[in-house]
C-alpha positions in Angstrom: -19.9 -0.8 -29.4 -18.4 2.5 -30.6 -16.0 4.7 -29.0 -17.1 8.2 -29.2 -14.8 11.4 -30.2 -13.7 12.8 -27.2 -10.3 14.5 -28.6 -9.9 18.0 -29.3 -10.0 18.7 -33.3 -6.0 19.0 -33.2 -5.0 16.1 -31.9 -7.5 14.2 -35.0 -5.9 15.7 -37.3 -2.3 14.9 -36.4 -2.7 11.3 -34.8 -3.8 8.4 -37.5 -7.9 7.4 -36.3 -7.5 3.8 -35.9 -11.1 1.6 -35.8 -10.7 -0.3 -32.3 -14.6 -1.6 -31.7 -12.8 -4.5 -30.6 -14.1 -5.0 -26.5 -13.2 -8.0 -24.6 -16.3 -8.0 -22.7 -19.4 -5.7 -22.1 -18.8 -6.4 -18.0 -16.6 -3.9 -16.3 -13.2 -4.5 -16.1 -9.8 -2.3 -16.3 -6.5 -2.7 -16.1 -5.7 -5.0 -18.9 -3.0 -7.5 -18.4 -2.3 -9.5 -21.7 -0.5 -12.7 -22.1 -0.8 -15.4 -24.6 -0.4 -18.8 -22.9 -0.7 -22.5 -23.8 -2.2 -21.5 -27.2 -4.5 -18.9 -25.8 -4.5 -15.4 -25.1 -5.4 -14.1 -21.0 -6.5 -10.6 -20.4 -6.1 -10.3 -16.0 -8.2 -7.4 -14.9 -9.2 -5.4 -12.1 -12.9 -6.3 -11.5 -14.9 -2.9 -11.9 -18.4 -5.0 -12.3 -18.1 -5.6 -8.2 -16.7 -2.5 -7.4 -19.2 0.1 -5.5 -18.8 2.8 -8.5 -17.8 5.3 -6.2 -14.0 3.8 -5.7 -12.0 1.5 -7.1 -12.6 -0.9 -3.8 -12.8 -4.1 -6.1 -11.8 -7.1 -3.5 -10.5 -10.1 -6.3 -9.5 -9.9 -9.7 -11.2 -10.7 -13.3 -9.8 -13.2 -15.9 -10.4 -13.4 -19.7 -9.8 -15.7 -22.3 -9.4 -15.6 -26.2 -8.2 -18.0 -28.9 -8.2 -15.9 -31.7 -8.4 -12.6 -30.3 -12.6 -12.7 -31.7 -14.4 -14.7 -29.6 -13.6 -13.9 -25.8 -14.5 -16.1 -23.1 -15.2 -14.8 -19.2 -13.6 -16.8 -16.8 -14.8 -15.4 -13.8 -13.3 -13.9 -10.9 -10.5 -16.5 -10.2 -8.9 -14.8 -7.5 -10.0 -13.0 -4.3 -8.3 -11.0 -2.4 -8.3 -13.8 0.2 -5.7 -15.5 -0.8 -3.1 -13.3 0.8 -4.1 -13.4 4.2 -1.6 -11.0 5.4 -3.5 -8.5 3.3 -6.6 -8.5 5.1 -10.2 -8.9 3.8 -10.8 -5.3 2.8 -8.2 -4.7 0.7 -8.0 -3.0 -2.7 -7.4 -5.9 -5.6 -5.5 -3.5 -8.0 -4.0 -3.2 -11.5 -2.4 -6.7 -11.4 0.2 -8.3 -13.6 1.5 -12.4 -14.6 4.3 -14.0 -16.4 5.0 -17.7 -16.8 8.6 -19.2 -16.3 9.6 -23.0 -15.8 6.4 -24.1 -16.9 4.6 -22.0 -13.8 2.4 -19.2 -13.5 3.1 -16.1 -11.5 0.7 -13.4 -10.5 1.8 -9.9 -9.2 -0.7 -8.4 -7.6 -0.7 -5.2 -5.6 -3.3 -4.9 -2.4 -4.3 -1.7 -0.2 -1.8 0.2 -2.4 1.0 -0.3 0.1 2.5 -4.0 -1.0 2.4 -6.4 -3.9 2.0 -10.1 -3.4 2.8 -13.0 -5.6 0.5 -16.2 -6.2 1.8 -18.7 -8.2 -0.4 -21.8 -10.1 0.6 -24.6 -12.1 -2.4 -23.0 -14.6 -3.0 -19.9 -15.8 -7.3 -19.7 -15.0 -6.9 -21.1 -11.3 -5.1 -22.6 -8.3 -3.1 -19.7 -7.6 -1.6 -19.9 -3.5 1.2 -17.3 -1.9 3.9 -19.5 -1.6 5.7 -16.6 0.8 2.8 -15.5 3.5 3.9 -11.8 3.3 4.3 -9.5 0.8 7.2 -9.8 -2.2 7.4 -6.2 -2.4 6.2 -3.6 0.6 6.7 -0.2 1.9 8.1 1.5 3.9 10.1 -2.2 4.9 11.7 -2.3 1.4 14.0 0.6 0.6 13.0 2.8 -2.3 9.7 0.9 -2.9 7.6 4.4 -3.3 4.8 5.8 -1.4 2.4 3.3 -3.4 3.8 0.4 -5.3 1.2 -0.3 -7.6 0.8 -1.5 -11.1 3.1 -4.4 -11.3 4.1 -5.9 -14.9 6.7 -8.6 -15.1 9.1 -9.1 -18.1 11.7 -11.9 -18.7 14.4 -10.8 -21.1 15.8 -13.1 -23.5 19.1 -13.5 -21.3 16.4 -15.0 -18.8 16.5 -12.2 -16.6 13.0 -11.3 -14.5 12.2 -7.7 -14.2 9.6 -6.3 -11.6 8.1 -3.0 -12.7 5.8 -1.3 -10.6 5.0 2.4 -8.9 3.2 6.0 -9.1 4.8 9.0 -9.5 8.2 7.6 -10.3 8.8 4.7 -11.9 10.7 1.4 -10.3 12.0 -1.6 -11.6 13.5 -4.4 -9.5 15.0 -8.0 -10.9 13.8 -10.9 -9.4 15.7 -14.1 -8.6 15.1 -17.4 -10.9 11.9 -18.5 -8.5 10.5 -15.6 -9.4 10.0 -15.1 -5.5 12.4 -12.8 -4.2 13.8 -9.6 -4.9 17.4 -10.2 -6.9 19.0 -6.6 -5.6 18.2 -3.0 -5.1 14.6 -1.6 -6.3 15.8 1.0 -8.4 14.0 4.4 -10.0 13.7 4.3 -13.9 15.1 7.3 -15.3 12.6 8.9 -18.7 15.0 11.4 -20.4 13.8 14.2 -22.6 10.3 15.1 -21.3 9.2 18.4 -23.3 10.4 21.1 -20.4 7.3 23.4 -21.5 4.8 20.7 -20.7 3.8 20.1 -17.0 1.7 17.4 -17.8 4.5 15.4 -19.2 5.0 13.2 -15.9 5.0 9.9 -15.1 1.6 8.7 -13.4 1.5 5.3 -13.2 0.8 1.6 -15.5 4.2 1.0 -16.4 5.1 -1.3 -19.3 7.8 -2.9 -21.2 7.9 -4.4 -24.3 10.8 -5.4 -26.9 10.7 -4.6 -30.9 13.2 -5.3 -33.0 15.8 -4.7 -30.4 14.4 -2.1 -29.0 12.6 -1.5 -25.8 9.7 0.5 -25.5 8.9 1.8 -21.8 5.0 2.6 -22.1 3.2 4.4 -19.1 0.2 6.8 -17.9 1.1 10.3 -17.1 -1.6 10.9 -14.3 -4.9 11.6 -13.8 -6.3 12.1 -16.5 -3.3 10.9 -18.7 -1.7 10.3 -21.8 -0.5 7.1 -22.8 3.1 8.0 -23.7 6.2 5.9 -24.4 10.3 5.9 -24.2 13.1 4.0 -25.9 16.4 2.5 -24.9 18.4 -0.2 -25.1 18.7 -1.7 -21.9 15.5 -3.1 -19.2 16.4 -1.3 -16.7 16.8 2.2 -18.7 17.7 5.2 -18.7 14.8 5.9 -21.5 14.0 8.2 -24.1 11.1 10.0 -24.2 9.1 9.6 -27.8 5.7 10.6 -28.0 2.0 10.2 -27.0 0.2 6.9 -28.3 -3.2 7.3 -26.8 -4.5 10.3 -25.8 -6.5 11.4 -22.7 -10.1 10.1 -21.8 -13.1 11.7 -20.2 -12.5 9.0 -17.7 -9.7 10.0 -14.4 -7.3 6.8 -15.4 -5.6 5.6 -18.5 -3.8 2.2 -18.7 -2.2 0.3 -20.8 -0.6 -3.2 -22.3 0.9 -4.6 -25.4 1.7 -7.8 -27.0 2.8 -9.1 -29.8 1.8 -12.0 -31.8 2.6 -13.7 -35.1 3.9 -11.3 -36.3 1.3 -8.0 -35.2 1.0 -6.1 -32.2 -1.7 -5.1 -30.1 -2.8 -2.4 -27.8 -5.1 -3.1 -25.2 -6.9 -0.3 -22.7 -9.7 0.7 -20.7 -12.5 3.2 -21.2 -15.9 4.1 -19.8 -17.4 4.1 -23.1 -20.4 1.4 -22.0 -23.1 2.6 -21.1 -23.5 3.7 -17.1 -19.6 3.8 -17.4 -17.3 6.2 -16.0 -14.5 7.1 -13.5 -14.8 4.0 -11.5 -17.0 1.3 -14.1 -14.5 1.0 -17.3 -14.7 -1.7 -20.4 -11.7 -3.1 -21.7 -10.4 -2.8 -25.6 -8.3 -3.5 -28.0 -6.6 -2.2 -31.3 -3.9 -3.3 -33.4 -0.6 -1.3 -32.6 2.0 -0.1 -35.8 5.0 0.7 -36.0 7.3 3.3 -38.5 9.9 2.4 -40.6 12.0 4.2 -37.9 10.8 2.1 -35.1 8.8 4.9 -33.4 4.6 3.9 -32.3 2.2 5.5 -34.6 -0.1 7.0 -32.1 -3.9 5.5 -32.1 -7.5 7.7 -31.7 -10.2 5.5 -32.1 -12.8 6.6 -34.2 
């Protein structure tokens, strides 16, 4: 499956084409979540196959699973909405996010675009409960949680610190206490210094994500809809950040979204499109690319070709 040009002739000629035929699975699915655990490699999606293609109105999440990054597995949708009850049967199973500490697995999940629950397994592909019967993060109850705290992504530093990064519009980030179950202070706003002031369309949207690189870390995010996917530098969690540059450009799709990880020594980049056929706005495949790095630590941008 090939990715067809979609880029205006300027941006080819400044951004490196990279090849990235590289599809987890020909089902749609969005909203890539990327995790290597236990010897294996998890992409956690929002489930587009189920949606009604008019919305994004998904009701449980997809799971994928990959040993080498080659052959990729489906593992079905492991986790309805259901499971937090407080959420109520209708509600929108979002862009979700995981993380694994003390030998546990967490899942962040955000539902009818108001809260984010937390389920928690002892594997990564099923079990998951609530352990709290509400929701870990909500608004308007929780100061400063934004009009819709979606998209979370959770990253343990190598202090052991948790952070909780979630929202739309504006960015937030939140630290989360050892049982990775409550809030460990304030939810604050992450502050992106350096956004080109003649460019309008350099704003946050939503997806954010961190990653660490040599000491670095690189605060990756959507800026709308449609949007780039852009990133910022700095040298502390919880910011303030630098802007850099774009890494992926728009699609002919309304949403852009993002996740990277690194192993043995590479990096990847992994996104959504509606490059399948009968895709679009609302039915998206998920791929991935490798990422690179310059000598100077800044992301070499990525069209696929």
């Amino acid at each position: 499956m090939k990715i067809k040009h979609y880029f205006p002739l300027p941006f080819i000629l400044t951004f490196m084409p990279v090849s990235a035929e590289n599809y987890i699975s020909t089902r749609f699915s969005a909203d890539p979540s990327v995790h290597f655990f236990n010897n294996k490699f998890y992409v956690y999606a929002t489930n587009d196959q189920d949606n009604s293609g008019t919305y994004w109105d998904s009701t449980d999440w997809r799971l994928f699973s990959s040993a080498d990054l080659k052959t990729w597995q489906d593992d079905g949708s492991f986790l309805d909405i259901s499971v937090f009850a407080w959420a109520g049967k209708t509600a929108k199973a979002w862009a979700p996010g995981a993380i694994e500490r003390n030998g546990k697995f967490y899942f962040f999940a955000p539902v009818g675009g108001k809260q984010i629950g937390v389920a928690v397994s002892d594997k990564p592909f099923t079990g998951f409960k609530d352990p709290l019967g509400k929701a870990l993060i909500e608004t308007p109850r929780d100061p400063n949680a934004g009009v819709e705290p979606i998209d979370p992504m959770a990253f343990i530093d190598k202090d052991g610190q948790t952070y909780l990064y979630f929202g739309t519009r504006i960015p937030k980030v939140v630290k989360l206490k050892q049982n990775m179950q409550q809030l460990d202070g304030d939810i604050q706003d992450i502050i992106i210094q350096g956004f080109p002031e003649d460019d309008k369309k350099k704003k946050y949207g939503e997806a954010p994500y961190l990653h660490e690189h040599n000491g670095t870390y690189y605060f990756t995010f959507s800026t709308g809809w449609p949007g780039q996917i852009v990133y910022a530098t700095g040298n502390n969690p919880l910011g303030p950040f630098t802007y850099r540059g774009v890494i992926f450009d728009y699609l002919p799709i309304s949403t852009n979204h993002q996740a990277i990880i690194e192993k043995d020594g590479k990096s990847y980049f992994f996104y959504h499109d509606g490059s399948s056929q009968g895709g679009g706005d609302h039915k998206r495949v998920i791929g991935f690319t490798e990422l690179h790095y310059a000598k100077d630590g800044s992301i070499l941008p990525i069209t696929i070709k």
